[in-house]
C-alpha positions in Angstrom: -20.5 29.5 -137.6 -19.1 31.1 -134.9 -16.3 33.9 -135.5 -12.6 32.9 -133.9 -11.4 35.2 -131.2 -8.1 35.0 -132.5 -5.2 35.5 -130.5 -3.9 39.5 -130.9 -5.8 41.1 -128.0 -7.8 44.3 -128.7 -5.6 47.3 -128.8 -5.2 51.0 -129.7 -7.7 52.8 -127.9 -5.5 55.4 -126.6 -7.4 58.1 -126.6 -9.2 56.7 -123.6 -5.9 56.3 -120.9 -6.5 59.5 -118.8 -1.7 59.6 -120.0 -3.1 60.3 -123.4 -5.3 62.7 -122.3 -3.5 64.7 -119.9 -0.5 64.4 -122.7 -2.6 66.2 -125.3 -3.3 68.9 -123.2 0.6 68.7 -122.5 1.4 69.0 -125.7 -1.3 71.9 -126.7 0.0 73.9 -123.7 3.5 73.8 -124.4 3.3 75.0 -128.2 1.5 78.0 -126.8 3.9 78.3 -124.3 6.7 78.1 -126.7 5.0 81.0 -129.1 4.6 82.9 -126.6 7.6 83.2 -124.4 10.4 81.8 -126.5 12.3 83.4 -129.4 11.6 80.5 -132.4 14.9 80.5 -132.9 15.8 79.5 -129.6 16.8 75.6 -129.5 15.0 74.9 -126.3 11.7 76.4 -128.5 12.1 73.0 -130.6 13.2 70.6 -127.9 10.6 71.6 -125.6 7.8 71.1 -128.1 9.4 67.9 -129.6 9.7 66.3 -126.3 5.9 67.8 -125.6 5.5 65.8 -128.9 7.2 62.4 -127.9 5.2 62.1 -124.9 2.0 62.2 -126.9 3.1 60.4 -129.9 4.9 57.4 -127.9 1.8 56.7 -125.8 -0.5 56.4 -129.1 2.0 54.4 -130.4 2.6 52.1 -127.6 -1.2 51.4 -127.7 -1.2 50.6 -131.3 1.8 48.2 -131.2 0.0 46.4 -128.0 -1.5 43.9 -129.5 1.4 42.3 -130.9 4.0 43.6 -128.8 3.6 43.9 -125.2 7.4 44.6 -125.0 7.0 47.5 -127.5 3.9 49.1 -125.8 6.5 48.7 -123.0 8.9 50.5 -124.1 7.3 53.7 -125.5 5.3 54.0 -122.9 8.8 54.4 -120.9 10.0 56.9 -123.7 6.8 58.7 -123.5 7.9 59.3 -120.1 11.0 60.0 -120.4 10.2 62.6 -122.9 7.8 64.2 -120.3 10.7 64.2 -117.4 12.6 65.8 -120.1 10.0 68.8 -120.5 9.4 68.6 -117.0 13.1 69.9 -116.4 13.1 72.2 -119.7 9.9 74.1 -117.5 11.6 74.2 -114.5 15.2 75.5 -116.1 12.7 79.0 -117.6 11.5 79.6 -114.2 15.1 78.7 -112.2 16.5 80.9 -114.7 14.3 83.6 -114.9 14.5 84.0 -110.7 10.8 82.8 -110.9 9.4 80.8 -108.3 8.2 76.8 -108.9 4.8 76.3 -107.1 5.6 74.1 -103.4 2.7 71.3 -103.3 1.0 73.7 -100.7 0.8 76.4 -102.7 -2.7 77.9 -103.2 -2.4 77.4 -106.9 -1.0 74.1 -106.7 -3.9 72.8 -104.7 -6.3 74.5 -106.9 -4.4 72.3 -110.0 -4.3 69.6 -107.9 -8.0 69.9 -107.6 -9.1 70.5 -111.6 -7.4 67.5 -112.4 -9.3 65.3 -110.4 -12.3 66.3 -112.7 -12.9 64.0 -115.0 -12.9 64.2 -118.9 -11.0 67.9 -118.6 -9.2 68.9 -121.4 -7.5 72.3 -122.8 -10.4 74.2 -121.9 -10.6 73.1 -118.0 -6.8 74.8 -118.0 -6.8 77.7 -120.2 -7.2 80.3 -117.9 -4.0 79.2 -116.3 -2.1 78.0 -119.6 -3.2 81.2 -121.1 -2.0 83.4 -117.8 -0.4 86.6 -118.9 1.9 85.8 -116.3 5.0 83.7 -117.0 5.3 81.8 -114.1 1.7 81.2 -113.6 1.4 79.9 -117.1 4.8 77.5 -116.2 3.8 76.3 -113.2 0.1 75.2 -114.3 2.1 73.0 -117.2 4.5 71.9 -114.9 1.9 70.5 -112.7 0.3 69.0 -115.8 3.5 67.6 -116.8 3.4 66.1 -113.0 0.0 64.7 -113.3 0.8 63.2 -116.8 4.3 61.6 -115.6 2.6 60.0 -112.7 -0.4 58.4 -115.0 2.3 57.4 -116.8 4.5 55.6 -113.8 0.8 53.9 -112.8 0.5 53.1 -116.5 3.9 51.3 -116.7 3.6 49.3 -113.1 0.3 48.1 -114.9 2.1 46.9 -117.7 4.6 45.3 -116.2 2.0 43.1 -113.8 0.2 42.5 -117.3 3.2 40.7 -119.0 4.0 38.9 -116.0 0.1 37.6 -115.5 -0.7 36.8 -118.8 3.1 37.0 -121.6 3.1 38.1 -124.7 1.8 37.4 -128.5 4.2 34.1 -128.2 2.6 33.0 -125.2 -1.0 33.8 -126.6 0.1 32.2 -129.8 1.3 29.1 -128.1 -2.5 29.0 -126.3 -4.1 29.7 -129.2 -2.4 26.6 -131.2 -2.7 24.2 -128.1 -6.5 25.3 -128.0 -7.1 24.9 -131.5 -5.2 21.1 -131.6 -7.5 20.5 -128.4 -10.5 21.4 -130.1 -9.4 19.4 -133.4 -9.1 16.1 -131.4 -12.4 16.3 -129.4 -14.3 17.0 -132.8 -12.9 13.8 -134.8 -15.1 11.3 -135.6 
């Protein structure tokens, strides 16, 4: 007897989108970050890591919800990145007001970033030396330009989406296959 396909698509498998990845490291980074060169009490300490967080969190849930929601999956994929915008501005607000310089795209350093990302499967380890910087604005700027990389996986991420639902629907319109299939199939088998 042959096993029915069913009609929820395969989902989850986040931890293979390159915006997971780049969101762990993200996330990683910025708790260091935060121990490091924030007082604990500070509020942005908690908002930067929380929003570090929600970027992370909303892209593993968006990929678990996809199978049965591709308006969900949507939607936190958009509040994963507007969480990472969020921390995108909290890292550029230390070094504005810290009279600390954010890295031009032509910067030496910038390019170098630039270049490390475009290796793949990197992780925390491919960026430590620069997450890690003793430095301040070195160690902002490298997770700036991560945050960069990650909001712009995640822009491609969301186009992708969107050209998905409008290709193929959602679980009503997969349902609605499934049961026209399924009466299709029941007809041509009758006796």
């Amino acid at each position: 007897m042959e096993e029915a396909s069913g009609f929820i698509p395969k989902h989850g498998g986040y931890r293979k989108l390159y915006s997971y990845q780049k969101a762990e490291i993200v996330y990683d980074a910025t708790v260091y970050f935060c121990r490091r060169f924030l007082e604990k009490r500070d509020r942005t300490y908690d908002q930067m890591v929380q929003a570090a967080r929600s970027g992370k969190q909303n892209i593993v849930e968006g990929s678990q919800v996809s199978g049965t929601s591709k308006e969900f999956e949507l939607k936190l994929t958009n509040v994963a990145r507007g969480s990472l915008e969020e921390l995108l501005e909290d890292y550029r607000d230390f070094l504005r007001t810290r009279g600390l310089e954010e890295w031009s795209a032509d910067h030496p350093h910038a390019q170098r970033l630039r270049e490390l990302n475009r290796v793949p499967n990197t992780d925390y380890e491919t960026f430590r030396k620069g997450i890690e910087h003793p430095d301040p604005a070195i160690c902002a700027n490298v997770i700036l330009g991560l945050v960069k990389v990650t909001n712009y996986l995640l822009d491609r991420q969301i186009n992708t989406l969107e050209k998905a639902f409008l290709e193929e629907g959602g679980l009503r319109e997969a349902m609605t296959r499934a049961r026209i299939s399924r009466r299709n199939d029941q007809k041509r088998n009758r006796p």
